[in-house]
N, C-alpha and C positions, 0 to 999 in steps of 0.2 A: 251380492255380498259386499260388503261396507270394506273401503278399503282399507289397509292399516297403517296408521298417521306415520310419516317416516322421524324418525329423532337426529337430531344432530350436536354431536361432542365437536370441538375443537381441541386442538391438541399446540401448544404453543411451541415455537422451536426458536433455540437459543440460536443466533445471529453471532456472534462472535468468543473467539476464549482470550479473553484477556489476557492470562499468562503469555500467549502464544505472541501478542499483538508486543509483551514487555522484552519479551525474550529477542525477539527479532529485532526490535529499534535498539535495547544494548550492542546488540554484536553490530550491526551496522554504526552504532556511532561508538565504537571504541574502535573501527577501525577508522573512521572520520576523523576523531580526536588524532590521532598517527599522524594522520594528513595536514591538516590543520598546521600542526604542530611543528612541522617539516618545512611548509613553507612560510610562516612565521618568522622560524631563526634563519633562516637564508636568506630572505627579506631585508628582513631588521639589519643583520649583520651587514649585506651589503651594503646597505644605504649609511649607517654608521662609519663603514670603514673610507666610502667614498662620496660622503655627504657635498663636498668642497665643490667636484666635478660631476655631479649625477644630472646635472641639469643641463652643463653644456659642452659636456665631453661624447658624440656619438658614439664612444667606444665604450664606455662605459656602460651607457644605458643600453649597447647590445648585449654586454656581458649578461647584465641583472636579466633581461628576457631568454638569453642562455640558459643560465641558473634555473630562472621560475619554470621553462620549458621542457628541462630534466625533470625536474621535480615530478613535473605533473603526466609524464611517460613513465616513469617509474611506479605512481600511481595509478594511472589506467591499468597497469599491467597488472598489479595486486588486485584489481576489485574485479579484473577479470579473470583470474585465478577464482578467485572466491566465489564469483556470483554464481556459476552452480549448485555449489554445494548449498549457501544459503537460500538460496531460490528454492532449493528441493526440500530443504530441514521445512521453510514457511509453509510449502502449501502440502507436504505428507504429513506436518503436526495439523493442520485444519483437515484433512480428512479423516485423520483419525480419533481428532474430536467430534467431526458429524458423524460419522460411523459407530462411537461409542452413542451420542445424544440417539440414533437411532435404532441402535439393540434395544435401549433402553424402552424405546417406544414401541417396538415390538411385543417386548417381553408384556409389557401390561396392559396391551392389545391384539389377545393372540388371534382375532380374525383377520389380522392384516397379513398382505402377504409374504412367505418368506422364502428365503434363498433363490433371489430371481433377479440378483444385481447383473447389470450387463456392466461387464466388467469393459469390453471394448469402450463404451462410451464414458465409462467414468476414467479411463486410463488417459482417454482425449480432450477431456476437460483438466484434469492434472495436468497431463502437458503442456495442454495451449497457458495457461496460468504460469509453470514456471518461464514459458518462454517470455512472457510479458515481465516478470519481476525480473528476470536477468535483464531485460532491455533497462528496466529505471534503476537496481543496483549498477549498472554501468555508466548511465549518465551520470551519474553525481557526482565521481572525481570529474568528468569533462566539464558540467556546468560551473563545478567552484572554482575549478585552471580558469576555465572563459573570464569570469567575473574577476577572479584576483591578476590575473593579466592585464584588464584592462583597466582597473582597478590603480595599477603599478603606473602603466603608461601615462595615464589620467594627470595623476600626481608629480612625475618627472615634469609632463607639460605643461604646469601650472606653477612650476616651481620649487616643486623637492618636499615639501611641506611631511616632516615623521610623524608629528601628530596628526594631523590630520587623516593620512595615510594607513596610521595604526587602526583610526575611529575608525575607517571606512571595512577596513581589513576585520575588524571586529563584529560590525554590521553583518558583511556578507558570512563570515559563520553563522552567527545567529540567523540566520536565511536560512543554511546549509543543516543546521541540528531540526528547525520549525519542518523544512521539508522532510524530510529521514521520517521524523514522526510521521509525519502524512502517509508516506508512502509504504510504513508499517501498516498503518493500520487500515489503508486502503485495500493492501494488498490481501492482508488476513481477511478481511472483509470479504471482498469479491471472490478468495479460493472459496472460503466456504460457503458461499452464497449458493453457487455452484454446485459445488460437492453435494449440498442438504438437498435441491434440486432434485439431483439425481437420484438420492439417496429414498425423496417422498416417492418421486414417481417408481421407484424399484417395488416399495412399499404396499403400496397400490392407491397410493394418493391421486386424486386428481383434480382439487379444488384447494383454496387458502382464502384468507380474508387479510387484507393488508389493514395493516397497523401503524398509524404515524408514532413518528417519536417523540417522546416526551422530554430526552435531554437536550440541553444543546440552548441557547439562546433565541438564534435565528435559525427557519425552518423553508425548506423548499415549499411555496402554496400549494405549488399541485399537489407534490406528497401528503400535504394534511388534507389535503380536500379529498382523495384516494382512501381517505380511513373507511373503516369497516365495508370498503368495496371487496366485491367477491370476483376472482381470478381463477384460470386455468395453469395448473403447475407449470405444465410443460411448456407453457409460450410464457408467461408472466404477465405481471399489471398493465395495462394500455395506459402509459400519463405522457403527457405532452408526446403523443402520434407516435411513441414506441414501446415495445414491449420489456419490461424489465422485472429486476427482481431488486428485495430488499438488498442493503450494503451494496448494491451491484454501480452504483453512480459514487462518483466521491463524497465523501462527509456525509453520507445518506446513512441517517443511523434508525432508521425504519426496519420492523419486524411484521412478521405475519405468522398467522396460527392454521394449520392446516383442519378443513371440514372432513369429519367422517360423516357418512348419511348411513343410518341403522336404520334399519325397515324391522 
């Protein structure tokens, strides 16, 4: 008996929710802006009221690393306050986005399978994600202290220089806003990389073909050279001798479309 040719659909899966990716970099950079802003006028002011002596007064310039020192314990304390909650809002809005992209594929595939989420391992992939986003919401007030501290020092030792001082101060925000974004949209990225993951293999997926990306100027090789490779879900693509998954590396704006085999 002649066997019967098996068919194969693929089924695309959306990689990221933008809203999700806008929502999270506002609330972190309005509380950035806060910051920012904080150590700005303490700054400024200092260095105006004691421009004459900041250069060769020791007492002075221990003041001003007083000042910036508060400042920035005062801030660690807020963004560690916060970084749960936001940690939790980022990566519960991405699963509830693959969650919804996946009823939906359900519903207009009803030979796939259903009600068979393992909930323990999707509870530990949630976790381990917001553990990570609370570790880099917490770094950013310490990296911008690091930077505008040394930043301040720099400047007394060269001279006292406010212009100059202001440029430099200006710079490293514009560092501080460039990274936030990054780390939005890293972070929505790889929860749901994850999440969709769990979500196909719940499914009863067990195949994907990776997809390089089309946006973006410059492009990881391996990643394009990886296009229309065929992958196992649950381990992910083998590129440069490890196992991953789209959005799962940084700036990786690479999709994949999951195989169903119909016999």
């Amino acid at each position: 008996m002649k066997k019967k040719k098996e068919k194969v659909k693929t089924i695309a899966i959306h990689q990221t929710n933008e809203s999700d990716v806008i929502t999270y970099e506002a609330e972190l950079s309005l509380l950035t802006k806060e910051m920012i802003k904080e150590y700005y006028k303490a700054i400024l002011l200092y260095y105006r009221q004691y421009r004459t002596y900041i250069v060769n007064d020791i007492n002075i310039v221990g003041g001003l690393e007083d000042i910036i020192n508060r400042i920035g314990k005062k801030w660690h304390d807020i963004f560690i306050k916060k970084s749960d909650r936001l940690a939790q809002n980022v990566v519960y809005t991405a699963k509830d986005f693959s969650n919804r992209q996946f009823k939906r594929i359900k519903e207009n595939n009803p030979f796939l399978l259903s009600d068979t989420k393992d909930f323990q391992q999707t509870t530990k992939i949630v976790e381990a994600s917001i553990i990570e986003n609370i570790g880099l919401i917490k770094s950013i007030p310490t990296e911008y202290h690091n930077k505008i501290l040394g930043s301040v020092m720099r400047s007394v030792g060269s001279g006292g220089n406010l212009k100059e001082l202001s440029e430099d101060l200006s710079k490293i925000s514009n560092q501080t806003k460039k990274r936030i974004n990054l780390i939005a949209r890293d972070q929505v990225a790889k929860a749901t990389a994850l999440i969709n993951q769990q979500n196909a293999v719940d499914a009863g997926f067990t195949t994907a073909i990776w997809k390089k990306s089309i946006a973006g100027k410059t492009h990881r090789l391996s990643h394009a050279q990886a296009d229309g490779k065929e992958f196992d879900i649950t381990k992910g693509c083998l590129i440069d001798d490890e196992y991953i998954l789209p959005r799962e590396k940084i700036n990786c704006k690479c999709s994949y479309k999951l195989i169903v085999k119909i016999t």
